[in-house]
C-alpha positions as a printed Julia matrix, in Angstrom:
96×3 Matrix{Float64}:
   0.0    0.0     0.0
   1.33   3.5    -0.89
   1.38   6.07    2.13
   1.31   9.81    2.27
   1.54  11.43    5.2
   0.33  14.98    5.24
   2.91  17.63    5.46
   5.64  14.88    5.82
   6.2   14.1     1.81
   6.23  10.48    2.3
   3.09   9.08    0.54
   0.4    7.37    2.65
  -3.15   7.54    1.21
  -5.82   7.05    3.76
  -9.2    5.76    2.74
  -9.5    5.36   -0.83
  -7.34   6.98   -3.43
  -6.36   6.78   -7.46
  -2.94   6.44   -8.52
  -2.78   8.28  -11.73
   0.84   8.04  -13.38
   2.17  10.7   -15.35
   5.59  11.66  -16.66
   7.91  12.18  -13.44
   5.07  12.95  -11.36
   1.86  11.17  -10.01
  -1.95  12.34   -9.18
  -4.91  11.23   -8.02
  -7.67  11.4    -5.15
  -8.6   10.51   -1.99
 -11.89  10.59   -0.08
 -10.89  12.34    3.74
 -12.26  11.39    6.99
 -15.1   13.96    6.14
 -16.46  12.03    3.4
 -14.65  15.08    0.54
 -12.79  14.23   -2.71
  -9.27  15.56   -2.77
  -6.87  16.17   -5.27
  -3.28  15.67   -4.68
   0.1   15.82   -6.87
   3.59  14.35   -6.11
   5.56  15.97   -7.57
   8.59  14.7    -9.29
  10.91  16.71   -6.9
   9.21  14.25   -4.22
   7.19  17.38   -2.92
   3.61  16.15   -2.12
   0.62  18.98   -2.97
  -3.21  18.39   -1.83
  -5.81  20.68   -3.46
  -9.21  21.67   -3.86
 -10.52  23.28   -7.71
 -12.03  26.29   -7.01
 -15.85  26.05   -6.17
 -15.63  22.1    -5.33
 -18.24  20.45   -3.16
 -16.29  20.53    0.37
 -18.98  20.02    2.63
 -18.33  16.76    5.0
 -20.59  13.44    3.99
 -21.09  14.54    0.45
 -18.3   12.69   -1.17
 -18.28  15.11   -3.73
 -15.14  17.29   -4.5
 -12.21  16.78   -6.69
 -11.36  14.26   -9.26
  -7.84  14.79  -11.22
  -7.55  12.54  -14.1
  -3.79  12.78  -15.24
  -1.08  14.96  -15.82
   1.23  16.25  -18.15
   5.11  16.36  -18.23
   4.84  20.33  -16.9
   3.22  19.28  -13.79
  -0.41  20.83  -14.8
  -3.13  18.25  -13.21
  -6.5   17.96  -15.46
  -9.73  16.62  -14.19
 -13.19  17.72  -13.01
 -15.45  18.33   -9.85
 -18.55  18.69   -8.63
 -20.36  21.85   -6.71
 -23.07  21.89   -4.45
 -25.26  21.16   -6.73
 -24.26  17.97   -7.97
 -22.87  20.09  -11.11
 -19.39  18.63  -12.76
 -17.07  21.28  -14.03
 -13.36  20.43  -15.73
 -10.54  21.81  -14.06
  -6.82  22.43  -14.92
  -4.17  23.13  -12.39
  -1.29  24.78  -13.58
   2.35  23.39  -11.49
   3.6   25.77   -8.84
């Protein structure tokens, strides 16, 4: 089982997650304690990176949030999420 740790860049992925592979880095989600999607990147540098698309469901219990689907060589992270409403929107994260 892969690990990320928050805030400690070793990966440990609590609950459920997606392993998404891209070149030199990897993506995916994972559903919190709180029942939300979340994003996260690994960087190729080994830094680790959750995140949230602006205007994602966050509220605890809905399982609703967000979804990254891959990645590119550049480090941007494409995918979708859903709002309060149950709406999906596509997203693209641009690397820090």
């Amino acid at each position: 089982m892969w690990v990320i740790e928050r805030n400690s860049g070793r990966l440990r992925l609590p609950r459920k997650s997606i392993l998404l592979k891209g070149p030199g880095a990897v993506t995916g989600y994972v559903i919190d304690e709180q029942h939300v999607v979340r994003g996260w990147i690994r960087e190729k540098d080994g830094r680790f990176t959750e995140f949230d698309a602006p205007g994602a469901d966050l509220k605890a219990g809905d399982y609703n949030g967000t979804i990254p689907v891959g990645n590119n060589a550049d480090g941007a992270v494409a995918g979708y999420y859903t709002d309060v409403n149950g709406a999906a929107y596509g997203f693209v994260r641009n690397p820090e």
